[in-house]
py3Dmol code that shows the C-alpha trace and the ligand (Angstrom):
import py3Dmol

protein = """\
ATOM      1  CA  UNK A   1      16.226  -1.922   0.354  1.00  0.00           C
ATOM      2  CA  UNK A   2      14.566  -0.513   3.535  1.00  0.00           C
ATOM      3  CA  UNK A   3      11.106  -0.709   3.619  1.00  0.00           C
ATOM      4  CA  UNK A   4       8.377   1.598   5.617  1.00  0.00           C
ATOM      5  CA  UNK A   5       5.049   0.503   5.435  1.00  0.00           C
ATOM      6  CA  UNK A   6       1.925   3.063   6.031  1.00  0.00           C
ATOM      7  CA  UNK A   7      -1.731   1.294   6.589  1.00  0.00           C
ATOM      8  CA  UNK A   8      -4.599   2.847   8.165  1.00  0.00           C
ATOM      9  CA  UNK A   9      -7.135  -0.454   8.824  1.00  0.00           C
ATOM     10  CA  UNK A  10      -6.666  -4.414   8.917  1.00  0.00           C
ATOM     11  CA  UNK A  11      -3.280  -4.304   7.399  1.00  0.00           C
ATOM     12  CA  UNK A  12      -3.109  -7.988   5.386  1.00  0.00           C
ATOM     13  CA  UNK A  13      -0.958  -6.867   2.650  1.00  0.00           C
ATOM     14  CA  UNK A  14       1.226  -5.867   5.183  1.00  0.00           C
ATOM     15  CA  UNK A  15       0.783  -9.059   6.584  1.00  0.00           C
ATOM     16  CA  UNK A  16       1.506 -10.995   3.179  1.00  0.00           C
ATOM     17  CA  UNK A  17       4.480  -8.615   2.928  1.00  0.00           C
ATOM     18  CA  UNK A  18       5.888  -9.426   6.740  1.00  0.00           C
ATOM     19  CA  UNK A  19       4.970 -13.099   5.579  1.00  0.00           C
ATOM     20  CA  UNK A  20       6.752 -13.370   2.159  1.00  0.00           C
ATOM     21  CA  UNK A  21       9.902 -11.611   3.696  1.00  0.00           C
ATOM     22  CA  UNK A  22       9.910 -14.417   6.410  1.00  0.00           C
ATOM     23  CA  UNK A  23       9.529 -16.879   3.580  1.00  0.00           C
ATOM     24  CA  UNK A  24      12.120 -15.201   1.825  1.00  0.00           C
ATOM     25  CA  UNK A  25      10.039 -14.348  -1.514  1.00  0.00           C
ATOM     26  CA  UNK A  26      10.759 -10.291  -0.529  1.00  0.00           C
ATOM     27  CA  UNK A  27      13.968 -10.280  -2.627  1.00  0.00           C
ATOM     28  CA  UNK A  28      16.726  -7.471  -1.057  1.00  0.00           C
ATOM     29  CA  UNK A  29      13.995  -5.116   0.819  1.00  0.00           C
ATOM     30  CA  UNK A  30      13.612  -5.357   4.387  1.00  0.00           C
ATOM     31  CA  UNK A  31      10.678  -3.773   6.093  1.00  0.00           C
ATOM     32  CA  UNK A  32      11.921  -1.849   9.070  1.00  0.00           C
ATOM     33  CA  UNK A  33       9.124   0.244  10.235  1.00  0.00           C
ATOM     34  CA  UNK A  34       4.615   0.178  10.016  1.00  0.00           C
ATOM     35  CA  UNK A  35       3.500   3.704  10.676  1.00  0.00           C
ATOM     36  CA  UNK A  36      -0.538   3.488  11.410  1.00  0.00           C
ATOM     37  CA  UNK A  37      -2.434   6.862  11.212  1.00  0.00           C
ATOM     38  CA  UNK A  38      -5.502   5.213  13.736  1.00  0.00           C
ATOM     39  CA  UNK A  39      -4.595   4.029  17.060  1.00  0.00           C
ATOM     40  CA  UNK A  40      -6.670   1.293  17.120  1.00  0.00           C
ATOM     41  CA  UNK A  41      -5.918  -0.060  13.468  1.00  0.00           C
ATOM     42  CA  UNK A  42      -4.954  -3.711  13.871  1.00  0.00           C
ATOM     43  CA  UNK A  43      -1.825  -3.543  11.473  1.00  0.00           C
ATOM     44  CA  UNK A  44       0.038  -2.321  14.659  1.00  0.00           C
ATOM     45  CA  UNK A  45      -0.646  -6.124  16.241  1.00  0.00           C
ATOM     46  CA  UNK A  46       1.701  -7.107  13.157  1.00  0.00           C
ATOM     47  CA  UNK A  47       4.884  -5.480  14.489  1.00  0.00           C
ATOM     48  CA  UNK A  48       4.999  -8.066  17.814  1.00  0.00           C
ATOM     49  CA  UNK A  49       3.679 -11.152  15.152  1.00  0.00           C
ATOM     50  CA  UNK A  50       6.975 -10.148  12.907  1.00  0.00           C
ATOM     51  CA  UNK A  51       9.281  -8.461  14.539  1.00  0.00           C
ATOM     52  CA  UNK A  52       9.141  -5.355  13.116  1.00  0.00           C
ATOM     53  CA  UNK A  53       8.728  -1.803  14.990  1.00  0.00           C
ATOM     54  CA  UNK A  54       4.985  -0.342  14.216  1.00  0.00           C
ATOM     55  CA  UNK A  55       3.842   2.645  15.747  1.00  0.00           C
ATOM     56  CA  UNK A  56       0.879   4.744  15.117  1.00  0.00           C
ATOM     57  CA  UNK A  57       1.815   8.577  14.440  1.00  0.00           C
ATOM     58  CA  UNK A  58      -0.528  11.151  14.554  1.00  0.00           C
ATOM     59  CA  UNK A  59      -1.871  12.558  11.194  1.00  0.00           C
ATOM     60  CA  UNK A  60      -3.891  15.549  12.555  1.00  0.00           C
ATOM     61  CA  UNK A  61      -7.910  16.572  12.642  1.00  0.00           C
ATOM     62  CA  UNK A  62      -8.559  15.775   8.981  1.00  0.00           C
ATOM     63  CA  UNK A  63     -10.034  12.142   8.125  1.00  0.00           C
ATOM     64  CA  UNK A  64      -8.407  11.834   4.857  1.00  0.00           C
ATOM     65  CA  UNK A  65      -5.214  14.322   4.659  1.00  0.00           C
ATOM     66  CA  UNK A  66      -2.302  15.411   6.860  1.00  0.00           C
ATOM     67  CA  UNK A  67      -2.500  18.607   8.489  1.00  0.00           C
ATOM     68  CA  UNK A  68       0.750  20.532   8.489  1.00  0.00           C
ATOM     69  CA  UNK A  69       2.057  18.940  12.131  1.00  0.00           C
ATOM     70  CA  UNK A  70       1.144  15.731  10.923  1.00  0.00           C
ATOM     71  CA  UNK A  71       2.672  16.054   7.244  1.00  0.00           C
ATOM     72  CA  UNK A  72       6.190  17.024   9.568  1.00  0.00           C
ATOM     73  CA  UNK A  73       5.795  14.196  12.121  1.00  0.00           C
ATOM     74  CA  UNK A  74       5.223  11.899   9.332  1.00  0.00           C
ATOM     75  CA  UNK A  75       8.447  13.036   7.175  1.00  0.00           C
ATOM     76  CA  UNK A  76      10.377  13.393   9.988  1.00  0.00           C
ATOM     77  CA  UNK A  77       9.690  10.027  11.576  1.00  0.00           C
ATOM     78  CA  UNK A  78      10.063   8.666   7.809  1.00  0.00           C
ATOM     79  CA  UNK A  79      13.242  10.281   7.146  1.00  0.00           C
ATOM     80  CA  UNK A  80      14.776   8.749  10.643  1.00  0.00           C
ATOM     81  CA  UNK A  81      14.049   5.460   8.872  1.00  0.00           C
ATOM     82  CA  UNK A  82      16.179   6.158   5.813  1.00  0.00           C
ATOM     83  CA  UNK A  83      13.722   4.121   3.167  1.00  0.00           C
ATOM     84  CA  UNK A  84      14.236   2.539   0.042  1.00  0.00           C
ATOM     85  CA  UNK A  85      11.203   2.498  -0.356  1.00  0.00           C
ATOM     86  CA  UNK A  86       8.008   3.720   1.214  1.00  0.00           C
ATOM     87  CA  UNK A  87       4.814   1.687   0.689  1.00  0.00           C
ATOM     88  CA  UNK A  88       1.474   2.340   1.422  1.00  0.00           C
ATOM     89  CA  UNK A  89      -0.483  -0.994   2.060  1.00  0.00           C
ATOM     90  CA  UNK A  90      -4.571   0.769   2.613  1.00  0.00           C
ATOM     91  CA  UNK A  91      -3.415   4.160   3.659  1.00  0.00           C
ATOM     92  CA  UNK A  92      -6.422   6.075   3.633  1.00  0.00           C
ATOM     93  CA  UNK A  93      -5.179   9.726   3.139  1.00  0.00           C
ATOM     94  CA  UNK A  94      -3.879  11.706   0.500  1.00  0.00           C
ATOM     95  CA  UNK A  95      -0.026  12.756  -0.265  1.00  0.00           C
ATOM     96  CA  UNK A  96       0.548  16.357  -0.811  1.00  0.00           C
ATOM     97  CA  UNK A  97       3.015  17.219  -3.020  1.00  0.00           C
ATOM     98  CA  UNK A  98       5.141  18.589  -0.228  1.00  0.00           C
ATOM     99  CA  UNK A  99       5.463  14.886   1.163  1.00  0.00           C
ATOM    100  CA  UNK A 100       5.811  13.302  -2.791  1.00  0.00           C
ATOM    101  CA  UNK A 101       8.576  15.491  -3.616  1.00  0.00           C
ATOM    102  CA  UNK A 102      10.955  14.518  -0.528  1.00  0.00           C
ATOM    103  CA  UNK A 103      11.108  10.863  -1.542  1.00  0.00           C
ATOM    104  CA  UNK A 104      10.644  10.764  -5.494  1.00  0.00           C
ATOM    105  CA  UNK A 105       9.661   7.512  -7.511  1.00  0.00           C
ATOM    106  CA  UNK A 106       9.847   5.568  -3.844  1.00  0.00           C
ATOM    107  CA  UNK A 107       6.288   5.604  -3.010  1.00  0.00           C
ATOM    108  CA  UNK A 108       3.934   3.151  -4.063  1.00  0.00           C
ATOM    109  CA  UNK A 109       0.316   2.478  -3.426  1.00  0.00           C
ATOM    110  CA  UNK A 110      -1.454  -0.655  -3.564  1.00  0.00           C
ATOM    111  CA  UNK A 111      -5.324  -0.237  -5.155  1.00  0.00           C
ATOM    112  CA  UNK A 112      -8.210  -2.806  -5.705  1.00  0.00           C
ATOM    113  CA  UNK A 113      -9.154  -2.347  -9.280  1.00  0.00           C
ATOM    114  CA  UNK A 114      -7.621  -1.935 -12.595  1.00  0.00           C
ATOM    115  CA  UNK A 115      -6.942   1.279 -12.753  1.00  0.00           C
ATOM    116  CA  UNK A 116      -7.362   3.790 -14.265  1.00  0.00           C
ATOM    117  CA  UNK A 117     -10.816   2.491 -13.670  1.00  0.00           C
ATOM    118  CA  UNK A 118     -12.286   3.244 -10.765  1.00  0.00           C
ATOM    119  CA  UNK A 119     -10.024   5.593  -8.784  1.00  0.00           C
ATOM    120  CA  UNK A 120     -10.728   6.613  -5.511  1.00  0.00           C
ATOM    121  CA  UNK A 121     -13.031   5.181  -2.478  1.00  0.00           C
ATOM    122  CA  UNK A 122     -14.748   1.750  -2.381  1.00  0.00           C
ATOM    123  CA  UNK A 123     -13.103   0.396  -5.596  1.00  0.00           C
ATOM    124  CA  UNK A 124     -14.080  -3.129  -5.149  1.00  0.00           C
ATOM    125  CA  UNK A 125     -17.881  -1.647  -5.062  1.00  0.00           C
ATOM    126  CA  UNK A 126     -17.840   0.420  -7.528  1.00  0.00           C
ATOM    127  CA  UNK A 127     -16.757  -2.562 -10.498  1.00  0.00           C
ATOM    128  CA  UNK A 128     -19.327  -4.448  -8.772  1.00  0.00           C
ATOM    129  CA  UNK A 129     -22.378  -1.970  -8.677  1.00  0.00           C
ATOM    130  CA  UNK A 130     -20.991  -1.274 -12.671  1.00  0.00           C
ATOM    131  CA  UNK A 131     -20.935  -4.756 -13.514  1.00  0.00           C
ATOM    132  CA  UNK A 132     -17.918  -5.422 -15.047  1.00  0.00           C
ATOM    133  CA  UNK A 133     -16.655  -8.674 -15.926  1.00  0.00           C
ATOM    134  CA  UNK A 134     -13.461  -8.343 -15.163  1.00  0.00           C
ATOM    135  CA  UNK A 135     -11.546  -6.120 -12.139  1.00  0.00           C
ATOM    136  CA  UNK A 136      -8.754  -6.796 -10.100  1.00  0.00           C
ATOM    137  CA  UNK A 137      -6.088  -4.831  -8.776  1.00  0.00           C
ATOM    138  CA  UNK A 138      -2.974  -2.339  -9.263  1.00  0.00           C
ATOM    139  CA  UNK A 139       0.669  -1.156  -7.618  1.00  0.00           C
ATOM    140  CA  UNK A 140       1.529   2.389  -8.963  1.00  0.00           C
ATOM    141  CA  UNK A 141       4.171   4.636  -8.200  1.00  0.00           C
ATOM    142  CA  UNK A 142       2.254   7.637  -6.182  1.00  0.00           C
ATOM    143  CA  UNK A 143       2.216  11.399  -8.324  1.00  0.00           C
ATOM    144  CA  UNK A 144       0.454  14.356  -7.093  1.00  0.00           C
ATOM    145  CA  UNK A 145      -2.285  12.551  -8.982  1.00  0.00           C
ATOM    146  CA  UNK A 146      -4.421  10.468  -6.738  1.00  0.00           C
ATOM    147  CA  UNK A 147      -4.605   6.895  -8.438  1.00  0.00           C
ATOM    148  CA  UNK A 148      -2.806   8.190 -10.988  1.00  0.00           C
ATOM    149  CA  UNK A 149       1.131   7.715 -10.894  1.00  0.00           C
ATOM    150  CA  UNK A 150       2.697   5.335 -13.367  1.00  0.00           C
ATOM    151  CA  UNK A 151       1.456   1.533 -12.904  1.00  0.00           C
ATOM    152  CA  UNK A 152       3.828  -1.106 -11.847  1.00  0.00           C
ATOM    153  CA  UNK A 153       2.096  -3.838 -12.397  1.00  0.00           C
ATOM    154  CA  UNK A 154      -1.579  -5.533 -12.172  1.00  0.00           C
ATOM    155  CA  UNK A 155      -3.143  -8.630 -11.585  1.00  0.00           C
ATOM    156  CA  UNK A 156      -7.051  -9.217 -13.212  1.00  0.00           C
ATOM    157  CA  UNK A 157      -9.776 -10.989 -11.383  1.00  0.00           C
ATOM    158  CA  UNK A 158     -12.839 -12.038 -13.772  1.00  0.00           C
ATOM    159  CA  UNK A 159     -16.116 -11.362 -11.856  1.00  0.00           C
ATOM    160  CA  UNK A 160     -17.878 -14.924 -11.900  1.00  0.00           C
ATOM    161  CA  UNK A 161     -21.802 -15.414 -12.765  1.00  0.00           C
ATOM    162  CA  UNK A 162     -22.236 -16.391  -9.219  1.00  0.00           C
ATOM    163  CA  UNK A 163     -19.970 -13.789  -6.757  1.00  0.00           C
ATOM    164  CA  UNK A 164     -21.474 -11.874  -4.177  1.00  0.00           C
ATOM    165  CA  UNK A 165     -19.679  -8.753  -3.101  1.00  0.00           C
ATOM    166  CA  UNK A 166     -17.915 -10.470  -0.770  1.00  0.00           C
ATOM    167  CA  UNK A 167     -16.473 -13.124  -2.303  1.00  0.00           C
ATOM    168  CA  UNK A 168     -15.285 -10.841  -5.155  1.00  0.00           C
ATOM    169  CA  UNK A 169     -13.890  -8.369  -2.759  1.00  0.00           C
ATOM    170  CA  UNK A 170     -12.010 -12.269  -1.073  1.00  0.00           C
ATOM    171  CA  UNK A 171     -10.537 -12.707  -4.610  1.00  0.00           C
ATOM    172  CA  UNK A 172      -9.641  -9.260  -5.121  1.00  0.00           C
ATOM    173  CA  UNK A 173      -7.747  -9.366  -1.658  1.00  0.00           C
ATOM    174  CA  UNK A 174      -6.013 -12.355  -2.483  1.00  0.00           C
ATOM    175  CA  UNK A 175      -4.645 -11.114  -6.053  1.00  0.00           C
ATOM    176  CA  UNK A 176      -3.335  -8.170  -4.002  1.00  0.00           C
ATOM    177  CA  UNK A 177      -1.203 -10.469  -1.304  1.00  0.00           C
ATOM    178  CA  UNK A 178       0.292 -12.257  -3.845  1.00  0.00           C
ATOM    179  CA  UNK A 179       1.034  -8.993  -6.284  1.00  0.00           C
ATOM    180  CA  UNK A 180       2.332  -6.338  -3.737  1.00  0.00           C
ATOM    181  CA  UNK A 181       4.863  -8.928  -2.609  1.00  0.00           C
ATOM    182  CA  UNK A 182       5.965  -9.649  -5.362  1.00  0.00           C
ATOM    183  CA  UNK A 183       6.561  -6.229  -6.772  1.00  0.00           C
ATOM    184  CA  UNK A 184       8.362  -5.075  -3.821  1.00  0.00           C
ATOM    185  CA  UNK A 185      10.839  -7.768  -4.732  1.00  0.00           C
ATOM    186  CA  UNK A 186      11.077  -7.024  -8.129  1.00  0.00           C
ATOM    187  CA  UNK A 187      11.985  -3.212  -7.563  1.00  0.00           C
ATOM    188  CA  UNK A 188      14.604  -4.751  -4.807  1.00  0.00           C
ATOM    189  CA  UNK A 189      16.266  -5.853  -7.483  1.00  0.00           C
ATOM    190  CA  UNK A 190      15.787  -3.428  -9.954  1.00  0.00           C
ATOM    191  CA  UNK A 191      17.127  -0.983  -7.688  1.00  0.00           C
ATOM    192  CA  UNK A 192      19.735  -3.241  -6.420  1.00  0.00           C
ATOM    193  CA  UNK A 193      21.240  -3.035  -9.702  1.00  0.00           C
ATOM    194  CA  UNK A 194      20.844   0.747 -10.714  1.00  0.00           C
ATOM    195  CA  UNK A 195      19.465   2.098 -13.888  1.00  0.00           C
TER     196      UNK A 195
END
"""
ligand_1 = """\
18
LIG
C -6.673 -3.009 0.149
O -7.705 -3.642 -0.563
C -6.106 -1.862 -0.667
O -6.096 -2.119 -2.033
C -7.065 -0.750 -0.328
O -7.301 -0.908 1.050
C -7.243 -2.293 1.375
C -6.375 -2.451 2.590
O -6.520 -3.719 3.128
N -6.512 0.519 -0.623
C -7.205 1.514 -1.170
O -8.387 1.431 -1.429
C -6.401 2.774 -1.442
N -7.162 3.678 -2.239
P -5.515 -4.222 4.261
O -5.491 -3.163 5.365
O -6.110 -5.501 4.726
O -4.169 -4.410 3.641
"""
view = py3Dmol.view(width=600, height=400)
view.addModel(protein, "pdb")
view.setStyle({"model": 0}, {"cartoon": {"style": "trace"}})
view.addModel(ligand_1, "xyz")
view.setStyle({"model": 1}, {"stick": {}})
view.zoomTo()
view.show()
């Protein structure tokens, strides 16, 4: 299964993914291609660390969506990879459907909280500043609904009497290395072996 990852920032669940697929805990994918919508975003550095081709592409004016020349240079440069799968490790822009519909049920989106609580920016804050006991975080397939598509699977972290924000968002970051990784492996197979 032919991976393409899409990050926007520090990229370490694309790391964790690079690192379980060296370890060979990645099952049948492969990850072929990082696309990074910043320039300066230091997921690229992982492509010489791994191996793997990362480029940053262009997304347009707009901070947190594609414009219509980006939307095309991303689905173009996307297509040329011929994906399995198309995973986005802290992409910080939102899918139109245009860009959902060409690869159905084969994107997936990492997010740091249980949803469906807490959807959207800052996730990690916004359990903390509500003061629940327990968050953690999510892989969903992506819909036209942001944060909304069906869940794959979760991992819960229980907010301890003594965390700061930090050392939450450290155990929230940690669930999320070991979950995407293994999920990605799981659908390998799943998908390996048809419906
Ligand atoms: C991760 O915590 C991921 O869940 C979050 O961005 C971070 C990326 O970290 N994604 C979202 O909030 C998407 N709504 P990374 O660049 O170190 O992998």
């Amino acid at each position: 299964m032919r991976v393409v990852i899409l990050g926007s920032g520090r990229g370490s669940n694309a790391g964790a993914i690079l690192a379980a697929q060296q370890e060979g805990r990645l099952g049948e994918a492969r990850v072929v291609q990082i696309f990074a919508d910043r320039p300066e975003a230091p997921i690229l550095a992982l492509g010489a660390r791994f191996g793997v081709p990362a480029q940053f592409l262009d997304p347009g004016p707009f901070k947190t969506k594609f414009d219509e020349a980006g939307e095309t240079r991303y689905l173009d440069a996307i297509r040329a990879c011929a994906p399995g799968l198309i995973v986005l490790a802290g992409f910080m822009r939102i899918l139109k459907p245009r860009f959902i519909a060409e690869h159905p049920q084969k994107i997936i989106n990492l997010h740091p909280s249980l949803l469906p609580s807490f959807p959207g920016l800052d996730a990690i804050g916004q359990a903390w500043r509500r003061g629940v006991k327990i968050t953690g975080c999510t892989v969903h397939e992506v819909t036209c609904e942001v944060d909304g598509g069906p869940i794959l699977d979760q991992t819960a972290v229980r907010i301890e009497p003594d965390d700061t924000l930090e050392t939450l968002e450290a155990r929230v970051h940690a669930a999320e290395h070991a979950l995407l990784p293994a999920v990605i492996a799981r659908l390998s197979h799943s998908r390996a072996a048809g419906p």
